[in-house]
C-alpha positions in Angstrom: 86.2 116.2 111.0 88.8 114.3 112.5 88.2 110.3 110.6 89.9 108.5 113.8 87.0 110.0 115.3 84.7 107.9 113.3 83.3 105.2 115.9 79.7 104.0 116.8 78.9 103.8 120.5 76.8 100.5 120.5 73.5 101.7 120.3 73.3 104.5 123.6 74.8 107.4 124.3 74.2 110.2 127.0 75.3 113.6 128.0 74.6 116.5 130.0 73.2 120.1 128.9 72.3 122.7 131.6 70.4 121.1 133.5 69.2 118.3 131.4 70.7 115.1 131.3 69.7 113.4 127.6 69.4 109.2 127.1 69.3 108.4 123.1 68.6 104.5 122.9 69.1 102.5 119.6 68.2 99.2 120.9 64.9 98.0 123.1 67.5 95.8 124.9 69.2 99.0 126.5 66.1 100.0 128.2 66.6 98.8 131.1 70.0 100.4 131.1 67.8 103.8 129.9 65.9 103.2 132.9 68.8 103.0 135.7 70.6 106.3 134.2 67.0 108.2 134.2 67.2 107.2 137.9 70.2 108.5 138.9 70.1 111.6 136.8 66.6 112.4 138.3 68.2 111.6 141.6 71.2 114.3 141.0 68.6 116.8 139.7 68.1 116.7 136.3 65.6 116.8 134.1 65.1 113.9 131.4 65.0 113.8 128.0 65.0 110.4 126.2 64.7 109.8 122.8 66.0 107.2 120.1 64.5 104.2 118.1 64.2 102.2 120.8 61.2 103.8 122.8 59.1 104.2 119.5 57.2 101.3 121.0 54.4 102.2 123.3 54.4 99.2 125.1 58.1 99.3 125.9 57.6 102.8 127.2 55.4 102.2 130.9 58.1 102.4 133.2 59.8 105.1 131.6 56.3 107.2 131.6 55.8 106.9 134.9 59.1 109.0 135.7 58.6 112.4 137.4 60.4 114.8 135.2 61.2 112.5 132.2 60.2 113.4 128.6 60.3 110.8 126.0 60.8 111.9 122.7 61.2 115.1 120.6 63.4 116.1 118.3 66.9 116.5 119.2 69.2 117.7 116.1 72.4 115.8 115.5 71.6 113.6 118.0 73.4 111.1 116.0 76.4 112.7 116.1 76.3 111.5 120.2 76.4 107.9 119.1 79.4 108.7 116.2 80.4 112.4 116.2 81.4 111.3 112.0 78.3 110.8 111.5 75.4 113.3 110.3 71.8 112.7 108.5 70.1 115.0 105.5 66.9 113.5 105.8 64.6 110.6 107.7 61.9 108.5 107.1 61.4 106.0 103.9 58.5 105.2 101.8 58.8 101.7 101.8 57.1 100.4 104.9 59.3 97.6 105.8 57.9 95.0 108.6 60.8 94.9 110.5 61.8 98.1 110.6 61.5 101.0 112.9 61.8 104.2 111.0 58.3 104.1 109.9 57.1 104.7 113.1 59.9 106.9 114.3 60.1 109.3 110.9 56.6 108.0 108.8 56.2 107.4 105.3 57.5 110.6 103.8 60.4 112.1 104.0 61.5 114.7 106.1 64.5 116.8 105.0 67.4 118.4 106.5 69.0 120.7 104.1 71.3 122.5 106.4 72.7 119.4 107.9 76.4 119.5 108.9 78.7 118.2 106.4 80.5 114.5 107.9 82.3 111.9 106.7 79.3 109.2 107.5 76.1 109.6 105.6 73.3 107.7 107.7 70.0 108.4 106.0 67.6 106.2 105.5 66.7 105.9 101.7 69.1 107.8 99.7 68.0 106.3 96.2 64.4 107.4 96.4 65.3 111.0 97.4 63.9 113.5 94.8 66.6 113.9 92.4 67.3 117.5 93.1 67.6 116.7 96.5 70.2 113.9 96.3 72.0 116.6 93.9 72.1 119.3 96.7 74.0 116.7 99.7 76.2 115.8 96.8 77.4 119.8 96.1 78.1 120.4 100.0 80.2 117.7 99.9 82.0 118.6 97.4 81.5 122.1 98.0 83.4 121.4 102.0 85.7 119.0 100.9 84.6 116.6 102.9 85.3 113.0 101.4 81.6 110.5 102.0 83.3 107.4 103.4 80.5 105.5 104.0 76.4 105.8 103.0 75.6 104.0 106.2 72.0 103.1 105.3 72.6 102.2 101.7 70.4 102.8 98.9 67.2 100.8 98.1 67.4 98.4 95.1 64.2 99.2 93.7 65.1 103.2 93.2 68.5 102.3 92.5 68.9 103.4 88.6 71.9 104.5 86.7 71.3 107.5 86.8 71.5 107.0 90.6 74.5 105.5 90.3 76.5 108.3 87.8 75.2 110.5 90.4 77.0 109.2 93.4 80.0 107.4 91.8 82.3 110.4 91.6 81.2 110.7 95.4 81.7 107.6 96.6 84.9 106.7 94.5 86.9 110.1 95.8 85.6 108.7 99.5 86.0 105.1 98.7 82.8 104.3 100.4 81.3 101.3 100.0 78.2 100.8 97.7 75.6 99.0 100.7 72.1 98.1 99.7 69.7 95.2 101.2 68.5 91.8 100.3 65.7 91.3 102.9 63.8 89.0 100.7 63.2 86.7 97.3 60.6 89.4 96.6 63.6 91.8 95.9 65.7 89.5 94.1 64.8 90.9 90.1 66.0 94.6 91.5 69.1 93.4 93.6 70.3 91.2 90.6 70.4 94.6 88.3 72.0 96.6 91.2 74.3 94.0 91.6 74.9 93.8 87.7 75.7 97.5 87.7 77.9 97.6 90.0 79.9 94.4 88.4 83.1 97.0 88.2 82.9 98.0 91.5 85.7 96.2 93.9 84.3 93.2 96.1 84.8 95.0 99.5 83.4 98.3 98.3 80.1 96.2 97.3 78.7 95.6 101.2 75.3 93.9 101.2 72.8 93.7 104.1 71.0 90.3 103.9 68.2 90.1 106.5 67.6 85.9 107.4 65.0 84.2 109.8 62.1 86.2 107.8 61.9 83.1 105.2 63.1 79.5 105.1 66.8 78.4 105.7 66.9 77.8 101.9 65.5 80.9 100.8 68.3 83.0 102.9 71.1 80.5 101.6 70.2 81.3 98.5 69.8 84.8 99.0 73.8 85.2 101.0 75.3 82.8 97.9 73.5 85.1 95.0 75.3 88.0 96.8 78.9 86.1 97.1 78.2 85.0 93.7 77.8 88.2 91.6 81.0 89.2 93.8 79.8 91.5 96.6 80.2 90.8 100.7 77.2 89.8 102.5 77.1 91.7 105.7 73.6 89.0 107.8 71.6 90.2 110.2 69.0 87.8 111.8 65.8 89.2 112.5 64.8 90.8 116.0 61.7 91.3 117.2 61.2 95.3 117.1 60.0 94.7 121.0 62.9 92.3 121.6 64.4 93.0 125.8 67.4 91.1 125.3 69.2 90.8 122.2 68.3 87.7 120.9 67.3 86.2 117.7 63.7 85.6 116.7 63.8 82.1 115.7 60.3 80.9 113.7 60.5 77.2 113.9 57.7 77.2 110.8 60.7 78.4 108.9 63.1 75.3 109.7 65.5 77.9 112.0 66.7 77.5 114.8 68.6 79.6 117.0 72.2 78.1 116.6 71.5 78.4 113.3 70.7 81.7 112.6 73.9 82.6 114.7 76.3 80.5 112.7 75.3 81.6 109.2 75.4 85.4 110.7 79.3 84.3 111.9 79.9 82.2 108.6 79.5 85.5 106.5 79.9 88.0 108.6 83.6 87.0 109.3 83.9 86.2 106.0 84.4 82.3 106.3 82.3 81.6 103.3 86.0 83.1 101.5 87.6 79.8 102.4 84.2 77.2 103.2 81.1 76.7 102.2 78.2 76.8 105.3 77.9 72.9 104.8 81.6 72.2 105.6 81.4 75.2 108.4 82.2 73.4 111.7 80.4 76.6 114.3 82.0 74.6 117.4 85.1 76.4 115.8 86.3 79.6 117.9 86.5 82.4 115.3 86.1 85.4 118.3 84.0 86.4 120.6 80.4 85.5 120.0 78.3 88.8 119.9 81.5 91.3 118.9 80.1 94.5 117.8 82.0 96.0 114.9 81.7 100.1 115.6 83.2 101.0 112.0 79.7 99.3 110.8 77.5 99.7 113.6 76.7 96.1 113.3 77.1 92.9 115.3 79.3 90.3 113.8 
């Protein structure tokens, strides 16, 4: 696998097999895209097949259903390889039931594995730290086994399954790679088993340390707190503000009960995410302050910055 290659497509990608056209949709605010392209796919002669987080939501699906010649859903394997042809998954779904997030209902509660899952340099699933042991030992030897170096561990590892022995396990891994070490801080509630993950990884460099802090879910002071802890045991706080699973645009769900507001939630996302906080603290951050373009969507991370 060619590492140029390594690029995320912004949440939909499309192609042609035979004579069906496929639509994979990350986002709920691409539906209406989804929706156009079905159109004029139907109208050349294909058949349909659309799948991808985004149409995991019933209600989101109406127009979509009523489509002569559409299927929604399925199974497609490697699909993700369409949105970054680095990319590859060796299992999906996570045990931990997470409000705001979609793989429950796209994968469940269990896991589902992919043993035979091709070998790339960006490792996507879901919940590598509570992965049987065995199993985290088998997608370690085909690496190794194909020589391919694991550059990133897109989805991270959980803090609550993160042990040492989790960590001796992937080190040599991650360290040939250089991949960064990425876990979440979604809440206080986490805050005994990130401290400890973040404790163990003390060694680790700063920029290899990545960590996703969710805000918007709990008061402005409660995801301050939670972005400083982070800076503060030296690792780099990559924010996301929470969106509404059934979110049409991409916007930010501001909850005024939680003293947020909209401007807010999109300067403390630009604050860290272009790693201001390096040179200011958020109460000396001017946001009137051009620092690029507003909603620029990084495709080495697959995130919006």
């Amino acid at each position: 696998m060619n590492e140029t290659l390594s690029k995320w497509s912004g949440g939909y990608a499309e192609w042609v097999d035979g004579e069906t056209a496929f639509l994979s949709i990350v986002f709920t605010w691409e539906l209406d895209r989804a929706l156009t392209r079905a159109l004029f796919f139907r109208a050349c002669g294909y058949r349909v097949r659309i799948g991808g987080p985004a149409i995991f939501q019933e209600k989101l699906q109406h127009d979509l259903l009523e489509l002569d010649g559409v299927q929604l859903g399925g199974d497609i394997p490697d699909a993700i390889a369409r949105h970054n042809p680095a990319a590859t998954v060796f299992s999906q779904g996570c045990p931990k039931k997470c409000w705001f997030c979609i793989v429950p209902k796209m994968h469940g509660n269990t896991f589902i594995l992919i043993p035979d899952a091709p070998v790339r340099p960006v490792l996507c699933d879901n919940n590598l730290s509570a992965l049987d042991a065995k199993y985290q030992d088998h997608i370690i030897a085909r690496y190794m086994a194909e020589g391919v170096p694991l550059r990133d561990a897109n989805s991270g590892f959980e803090p609550e399954t993160f042990t040492p022995d989790v960590y001796e396990r992937w080190k040599p891994l991650l360290n040939a790679g250089r991949g960064p070490w990425r876990f979440a801080y979604d809440e206080l509630a986490e805050r005994d088993d990130v401290l400890r993950v973040m404790k163990m990884l003390v060694d680790e460099p700063a920029k290899r340390k990545q960590v996703y802090v969710l805000i918007g879910n709990e008061p402005f002071e409660d995801c301050m707190r939670r972005i400083q802890e982070v800076i503060d045991h030296g690792c780099e706080p990559y924010v996301q503000p929470v969106i509404k699973l059934t979110a049409l645009e991409r916007k930010v769900w501001v909850q005024d009960r939680l003293g947020w507001t909209e401007r807010q939630l999109l300067q403390v996302q630009r604050w860290a995410n272009r790693h201001i906080w390096r040179s200011s603290p958020f109460a000396d951050y001017d946001g009137r302050i051009k620092t690029g373009r507003r909603d620029r969507y990084d495709t080495q991370h697959g995130l919006f910055v």
